[in-house]
N, C-alpha and C positions, 0 to 999 in steps of 0.2 A: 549742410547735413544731407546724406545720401539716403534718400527714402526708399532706393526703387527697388529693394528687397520684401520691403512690407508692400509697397504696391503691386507688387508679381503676386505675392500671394495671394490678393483680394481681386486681382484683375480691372488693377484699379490704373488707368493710362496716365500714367505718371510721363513727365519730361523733365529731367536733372538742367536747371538756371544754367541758361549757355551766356550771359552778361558776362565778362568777366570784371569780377571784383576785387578791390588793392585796397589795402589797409597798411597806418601805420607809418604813411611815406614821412608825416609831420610830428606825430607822436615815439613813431620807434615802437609803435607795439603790434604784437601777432594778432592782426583783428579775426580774421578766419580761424583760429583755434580755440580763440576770447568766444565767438559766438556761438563754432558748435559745441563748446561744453556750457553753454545755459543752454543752449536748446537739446543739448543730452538728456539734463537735469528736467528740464520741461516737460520732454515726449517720455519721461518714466510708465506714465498709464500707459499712452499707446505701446511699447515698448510690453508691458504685462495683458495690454489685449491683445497684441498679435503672438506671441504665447499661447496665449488660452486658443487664437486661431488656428494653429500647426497642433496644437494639443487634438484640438476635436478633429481635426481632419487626419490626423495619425489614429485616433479612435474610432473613427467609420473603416478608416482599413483596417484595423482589428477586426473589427465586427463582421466587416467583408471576410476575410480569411475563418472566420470561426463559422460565418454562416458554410463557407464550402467544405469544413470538417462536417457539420452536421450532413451536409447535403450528401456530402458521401458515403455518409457511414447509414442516409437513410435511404442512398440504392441501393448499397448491399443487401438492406432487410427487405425491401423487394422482390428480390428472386430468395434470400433465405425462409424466410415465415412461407411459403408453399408446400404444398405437403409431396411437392417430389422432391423435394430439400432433404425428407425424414425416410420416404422408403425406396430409397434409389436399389436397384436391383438388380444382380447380374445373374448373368446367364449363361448354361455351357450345352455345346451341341454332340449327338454320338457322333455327328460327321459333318464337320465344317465345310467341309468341298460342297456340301449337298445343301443347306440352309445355312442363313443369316437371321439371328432373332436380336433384337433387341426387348426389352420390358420394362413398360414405364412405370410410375409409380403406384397405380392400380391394380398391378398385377401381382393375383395371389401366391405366395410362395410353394415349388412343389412340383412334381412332374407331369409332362406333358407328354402326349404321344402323337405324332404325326403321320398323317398316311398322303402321300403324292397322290392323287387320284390321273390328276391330265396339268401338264404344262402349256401353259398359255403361249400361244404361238399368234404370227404376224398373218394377216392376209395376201396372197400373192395372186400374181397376174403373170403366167407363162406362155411367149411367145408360141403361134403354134406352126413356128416355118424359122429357116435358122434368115438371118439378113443379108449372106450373099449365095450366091449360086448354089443352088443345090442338086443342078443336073449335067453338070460336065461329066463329059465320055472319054473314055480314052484314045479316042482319036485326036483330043485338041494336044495342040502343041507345049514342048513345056513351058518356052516366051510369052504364050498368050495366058497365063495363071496369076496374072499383075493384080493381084485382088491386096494382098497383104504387105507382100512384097513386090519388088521388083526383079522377074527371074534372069540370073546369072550361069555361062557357063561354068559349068562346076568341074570340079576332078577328086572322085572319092578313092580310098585307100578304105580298102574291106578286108579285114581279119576272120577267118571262116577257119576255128580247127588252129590248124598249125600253119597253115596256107595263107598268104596276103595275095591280095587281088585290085589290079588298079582299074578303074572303072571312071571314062568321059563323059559327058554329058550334054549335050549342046540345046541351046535354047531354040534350036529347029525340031530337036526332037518329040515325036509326037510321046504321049504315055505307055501307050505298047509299045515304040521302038525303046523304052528306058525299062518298060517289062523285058523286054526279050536281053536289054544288058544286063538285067540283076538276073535273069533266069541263067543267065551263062556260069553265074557264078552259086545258088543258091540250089539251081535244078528246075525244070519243068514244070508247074503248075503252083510252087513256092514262091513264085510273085503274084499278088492278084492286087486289082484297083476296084474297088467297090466303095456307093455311096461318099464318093469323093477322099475316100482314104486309101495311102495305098497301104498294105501288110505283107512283108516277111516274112518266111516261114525255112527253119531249117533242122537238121537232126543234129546238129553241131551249135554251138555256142558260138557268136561272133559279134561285130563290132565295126561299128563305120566311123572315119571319121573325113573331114572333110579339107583339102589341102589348098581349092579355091570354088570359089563361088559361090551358091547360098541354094542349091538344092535340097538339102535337110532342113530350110528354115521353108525355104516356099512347100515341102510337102509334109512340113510338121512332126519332122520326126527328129528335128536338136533336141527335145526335152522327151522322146518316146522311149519308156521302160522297155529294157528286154527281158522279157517273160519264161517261165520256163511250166510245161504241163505234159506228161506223159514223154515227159525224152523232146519234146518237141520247143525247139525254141523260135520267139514271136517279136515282131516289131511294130509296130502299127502307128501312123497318122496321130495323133491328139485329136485335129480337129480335122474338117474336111477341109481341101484348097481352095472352095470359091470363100473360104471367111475372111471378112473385109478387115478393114483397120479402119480403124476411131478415127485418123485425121483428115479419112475423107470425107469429102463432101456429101450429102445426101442427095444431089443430083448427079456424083458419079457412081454411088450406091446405087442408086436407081438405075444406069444406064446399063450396069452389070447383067439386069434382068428385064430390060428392056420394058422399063414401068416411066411414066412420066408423075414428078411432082406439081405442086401449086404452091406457091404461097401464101402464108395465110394463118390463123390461130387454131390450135387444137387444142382442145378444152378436157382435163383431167379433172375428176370429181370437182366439178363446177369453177377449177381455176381456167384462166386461158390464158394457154402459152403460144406467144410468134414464135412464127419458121419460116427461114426466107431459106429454100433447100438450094441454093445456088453456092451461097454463103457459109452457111450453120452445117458445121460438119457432124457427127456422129457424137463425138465426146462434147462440142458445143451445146445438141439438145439434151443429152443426157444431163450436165450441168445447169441449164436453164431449167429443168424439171425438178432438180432436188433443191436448187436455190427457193423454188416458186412457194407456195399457202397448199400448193394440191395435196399435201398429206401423206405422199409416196415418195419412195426411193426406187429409184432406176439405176438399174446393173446390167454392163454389158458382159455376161461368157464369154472369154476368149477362145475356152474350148469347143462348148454349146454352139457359139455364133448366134446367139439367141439376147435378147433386153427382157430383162425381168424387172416386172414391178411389184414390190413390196409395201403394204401399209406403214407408215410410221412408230403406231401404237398395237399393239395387241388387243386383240379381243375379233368380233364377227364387223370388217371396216369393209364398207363398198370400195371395191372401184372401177370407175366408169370413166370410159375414153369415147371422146366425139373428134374423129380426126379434123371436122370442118371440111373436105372434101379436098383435101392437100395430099393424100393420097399415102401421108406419114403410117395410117394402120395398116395396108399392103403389104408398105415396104419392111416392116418390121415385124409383121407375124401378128399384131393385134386382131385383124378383123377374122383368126380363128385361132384365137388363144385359152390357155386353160384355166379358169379363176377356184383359187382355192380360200373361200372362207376360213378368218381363221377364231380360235377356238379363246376360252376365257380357261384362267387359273380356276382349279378347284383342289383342296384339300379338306381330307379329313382330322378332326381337333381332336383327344379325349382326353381325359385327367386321371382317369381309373382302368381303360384300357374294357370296359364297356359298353361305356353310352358314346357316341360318334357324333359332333358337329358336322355338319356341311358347311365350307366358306369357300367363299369364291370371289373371285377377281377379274378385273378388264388385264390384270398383267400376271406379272409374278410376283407382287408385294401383297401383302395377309394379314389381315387384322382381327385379333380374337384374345378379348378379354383383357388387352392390355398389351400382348404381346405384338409385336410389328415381325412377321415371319417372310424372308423373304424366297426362295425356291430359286438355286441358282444352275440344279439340272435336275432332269428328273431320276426317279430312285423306286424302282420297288418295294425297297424293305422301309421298315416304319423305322421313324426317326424318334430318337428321344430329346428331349428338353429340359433342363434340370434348372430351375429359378430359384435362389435364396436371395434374402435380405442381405445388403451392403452395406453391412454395419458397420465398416472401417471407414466407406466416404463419409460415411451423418455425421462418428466424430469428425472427420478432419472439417467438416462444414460448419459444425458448431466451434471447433478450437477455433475454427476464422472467425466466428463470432465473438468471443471470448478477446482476441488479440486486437481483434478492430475495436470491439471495450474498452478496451485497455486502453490503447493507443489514442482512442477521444479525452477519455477520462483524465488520461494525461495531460492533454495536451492544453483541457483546461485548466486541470490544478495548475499550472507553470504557468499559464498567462496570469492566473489570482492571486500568485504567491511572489511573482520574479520583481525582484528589486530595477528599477530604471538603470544604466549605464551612466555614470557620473562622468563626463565630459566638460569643459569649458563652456564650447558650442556645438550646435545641433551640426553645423560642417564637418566635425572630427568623426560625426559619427554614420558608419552603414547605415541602409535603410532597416537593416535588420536588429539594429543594435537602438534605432532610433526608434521602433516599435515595442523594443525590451520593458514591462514594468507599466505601458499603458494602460492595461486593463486593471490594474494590482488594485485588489480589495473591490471592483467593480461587483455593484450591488446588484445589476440584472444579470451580469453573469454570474455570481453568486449563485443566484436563483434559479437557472437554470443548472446548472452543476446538483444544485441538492434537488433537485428535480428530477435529475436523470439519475443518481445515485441513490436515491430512494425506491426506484424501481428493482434494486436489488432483493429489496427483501420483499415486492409486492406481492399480497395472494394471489394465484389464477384460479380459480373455481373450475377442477377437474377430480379425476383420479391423482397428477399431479399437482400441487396449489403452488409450492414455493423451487428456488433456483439450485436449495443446496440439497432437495433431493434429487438429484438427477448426477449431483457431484460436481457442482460448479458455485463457487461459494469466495467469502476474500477470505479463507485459510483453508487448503483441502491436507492432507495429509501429509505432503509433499511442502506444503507452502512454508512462509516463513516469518506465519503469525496474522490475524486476523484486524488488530485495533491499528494497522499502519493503513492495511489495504481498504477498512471499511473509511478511514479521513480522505484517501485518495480516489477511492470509489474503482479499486484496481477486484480482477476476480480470478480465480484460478481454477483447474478444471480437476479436478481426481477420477482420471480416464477408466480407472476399475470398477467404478461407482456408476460411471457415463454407459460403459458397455453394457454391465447388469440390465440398466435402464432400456434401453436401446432394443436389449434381447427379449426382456420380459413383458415389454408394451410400449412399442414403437408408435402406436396411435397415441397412447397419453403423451407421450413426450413431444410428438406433433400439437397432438392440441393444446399444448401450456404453451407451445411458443404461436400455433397460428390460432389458435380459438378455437370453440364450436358456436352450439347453437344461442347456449347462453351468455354468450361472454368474451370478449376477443381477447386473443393470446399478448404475452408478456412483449412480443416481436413485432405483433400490431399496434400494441400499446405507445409503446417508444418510438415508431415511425412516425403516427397520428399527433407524437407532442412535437415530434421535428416539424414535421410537414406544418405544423402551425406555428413557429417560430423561424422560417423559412420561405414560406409562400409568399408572393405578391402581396402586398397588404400586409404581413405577418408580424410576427412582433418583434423580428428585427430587423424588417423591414423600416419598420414606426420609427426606430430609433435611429439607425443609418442610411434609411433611402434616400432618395430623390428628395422626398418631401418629409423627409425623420425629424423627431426634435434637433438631431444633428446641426442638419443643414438648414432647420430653422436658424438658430441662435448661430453658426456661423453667417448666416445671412444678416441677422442682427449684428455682431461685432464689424464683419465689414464695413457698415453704414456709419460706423463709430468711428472705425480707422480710416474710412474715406474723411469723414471729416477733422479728425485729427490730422493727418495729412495736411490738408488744407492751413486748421493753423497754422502748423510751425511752419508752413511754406509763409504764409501770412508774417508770423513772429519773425522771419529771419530777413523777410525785407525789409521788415519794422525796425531792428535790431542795425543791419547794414546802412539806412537812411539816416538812426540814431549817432553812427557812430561818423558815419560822412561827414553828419555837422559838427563832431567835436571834434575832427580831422580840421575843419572847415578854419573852426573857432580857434583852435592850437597855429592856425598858419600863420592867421592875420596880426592873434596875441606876441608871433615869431618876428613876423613884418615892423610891429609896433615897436617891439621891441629893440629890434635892430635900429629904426629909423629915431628914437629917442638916445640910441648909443651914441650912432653916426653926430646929433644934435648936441651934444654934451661934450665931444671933442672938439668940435668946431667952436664952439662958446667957450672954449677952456685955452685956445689959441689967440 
């Protein structure tokens, strides 16, 4: 007989009889079929305790799957019994572009008025020298302006009027020999080179464009508007020509202006940053600087030629630079830079338009009375706020209450009510089909069912006491009869009933489901019995845990069907040994037999 079905289940180390056994050789009979139908008949108990085994262990996973219906349906009351569950609120702006409000559930319904006072701005630090050259004459050459670019001879093609004008440029030429070629085309004193830019000047409309080499990039004028003011049309420089490029090095920035660096740390509001200026080019330190804790952001102008440092946060933020004596504040314009403190948010509040709060902020987010206002430019004119009650999310908040109801409700009646799946064996059957009918007439879920369906009609001690004023009852108006839903513990909402409620006293209606001072709400009620039929230790805990009556008395039948086990292991050697000998006994009776035939012939001859 094959035990090792009941021994899997009990974890009990079973080993199926590897002897092999022959029956019958002398008799003619099926001894192994002879033995295990007595020992079928035999292992009937164990047979009905390992039953009762997969019974109760198919019952803990009921219990299991019912504790996580409860557990769910008793997060949900967690964030719904909150009282921003009941007076959620929306809000509308005269001018969106200009504020962001939100309003939490504290906040009174009703208009607001706003006044911009100052917007909260960042702290800044402006170089006070640009980072490359800023004293080239027009005697240097146009080959030696290798600051940004690399100067190329060029060949421009000038549109002046109606007139085109071709114009050479060679990287020998100094900046007045390139003045005296635009002046050939533009006129006499309509080219000038100043503070490193040069500008254009004509009483005609025109146009450059460049057919080779890169003299409108090395003197910044590929991206220069052309201007027009009193008849007079302008072109000018962007930036000046000593401005460097980010990918150089800060010891060939430096050699620009004939400064020497050091290596070494320079410390921004008390962070220290390395610079090895050999190595760490321009756009390296500036990245090392926003990567760093120092607080600031660093930006290189490409027009300016200038590093600006900016605070992270708004409001009045130091910042303080220690080059370390690396010689990085020179090179950059820091050791005579212009530091602009910067300023906190301020607005004014009022609700009647006039009594005037003062609020103020380290940014531009606002907090007043409930409202989160956030200021996203500033606005002279006064802003309005318009805040009512969002009476359409409370229903849909409570209809989820109502359906999540429902849906438990359900889901117990149908495990106390559903018939078992009638199968042969528990093999034919799903795990699903195998857990059908478990529960059925189960006395603690019973119990808990009229437990929680009783709270239907509970009083709360308020302005509201009970569920079907508010319009949520098992038959509202709509429904489809009260004596089905009150056995099933199903509820239905009569939304017309609900808004009334809602509009006329949104606190009461809060307080029947989260409570006040005397008495916790019908929403805290029902979590507090979950949460104690759920918790560690709980009481269905007690019954399917670890250590539940459960897995008591599974632990008890085991102990039973280990040693039933045993017998019929016992019985069927018993049984095999029994029958060996009357194999034994039938051979010799055969032997005897024969040899008294063989005698009888022989005496007969």
């Amino acid at each position: 007989m094959d035990l090792s079905s009941i021994a899997s289940s009990i974890n009990y180390r079973y080993q199926t009889p590897s002897t092999l056994q022959m029956g019958g050789l002398m008799t003619g009979l099926n001894t192994a079929d002879i033995i295990d139908a007595i020992l079928e008949i035999e292992a009937r108990p164990m047979q009905s305790l390992n039953t009762r085994y997969e019974q109760l262990d198919l019952k803990a996973s009921a219990y299991q799957q019912l504790d996580d219906q409860l557990e769910s349906f008793a997060d949900f009351l967690t964030t719904f019994k909150l009282q921003a569950s009941f007076f959620a609120k929306t809000t509308s702006v005269s001018d969106e572009d200009i504020l962001d409000v939100n309003a939490s559930a504290s906040t009174s319904a009703g208009t607001y008025l706003v006044k911009i006072v100052s917007f909260a701005t960042y702290s800044s630090l402006s170089a006070g020298r640009t980072v490359g050259r800023d004293d080239i004459t027009s005697s240097e050459t146009f080959g030696s302006l290798s600051y940004r670019y690399t100067p190329e001879d060029s060949s421009l093609k000038i549109q002046k009027g109606t007139t085109t004008y071709d114009v050479s440029i060679s990287t020998t030429d100094t900046i007045d020999d390139i003045i005296s070629k635009l002046e050939a085309v533009f006129g006499a004193g309509n080219v000038t080179f100043s503070s490193g830019k040069l500008r254009i000047e004509s009483d005609e409309s025109f146009a450059i464009s460049q057919e080779n080499g890169n003299f409108l990039e090395v003197f910044h004028l590929d991206s220069a508007p052309l201007t027009e003011s009193g008849g007079t049309y302008s072109m000018e420089s962007v930036t000046h020509v000593g401005a460097v490029s980010t990918s150089n090095t800060l010891d060939q920035i430096a050699s620009f202006r004939s400064l020497t660096l050091n290596a070494g740390n320079i410390t921004i509001n008390g962070v220290s940053i390395n610079v090895d200026p050999a190595n760490d080019t321009l756009s390296s330190l500036i990245s090392a600087i926003n990567t760093s804790d120092a607080g600031v952001t660093a930006l290189y102008d490409e027009t300016m030629d200038k590093i600006l440092l900016t605070s992270n946060t708004t409001g009045s933020n130091v910042i303080s630079i220690d080059d370390g004596g690396t010689g990085i504040s020179e090179l950059l314009g820091w050791d005579s830079s212009t530091f602009q403190a910067g300023s906190s948010g301020h607005i004014q509040v009022s609700s009647d338009g006039t009594n005037w709060s003062d609020v103020y902020s380290s940014g531009n987010d606002f907090t007043y009375q409930g409202l989160t206002i956030t200021v996203n430019q500033f606005s002279s004119e006064t802003q309005t706020i318009t805040v009512t009650n969002d009476i359409d999310s409370v229903v849909e908040n409570i209809k989820e209450f109502v359906n999540r109801w429902n849906t438990l409700m359900d889901y117990i009646y149908t495990k106390l009510n559903e018939d078992p799946v009638e199968q042969s064996s528990n093999e034919e059957l799903t795990d699903e089909e195998q857990m059908q009918g478990i529960l059925k007439n189960d006395r603690f879920l019973e119990g808990i069912f009229n437990k929680l369906r009783g709270f239907i009609t509970t009083q709360i001690q308020g302005d509201i006491n009970y569920l079907w004023q508010i319009g949520i009852s098992t038959s509202s108006s709509l429904g489809t009869g009260g004596y089905e839903n009150m056995v099933k513990g199903q509820l239905e909402v009569d939304e017309d009933q609900l808004r009334e409620a809602l509009t006329n006293n949104p606190e009461a209606v809060w307080e029947f489901f989260g409570g006040n001072d005397s008495e916790e709400g019908l929403a805290v009620q029902i979590q507090d019995y979950i949460r104690e039929l759920t918790k560690f230790g709980g009481e269905i805990d007690k019954i399917a845990g670890t250590s539940g009556s459960i897995d008591k008395e599974k632990r008890f039948i085991a102990v039973q069907l280990t040693d039933w086990i045993r017998r019929i292991q016992r019985r069927e050697q018993q049984l095999w040994r029994q029958f060996s000998v009357m194999e034994q006994v039938v051979g010799q009776l055969q032997a005897q037999s024969a040899w008294l035939s063989q005698a009888t012939q022989r005496s007969s001859t």
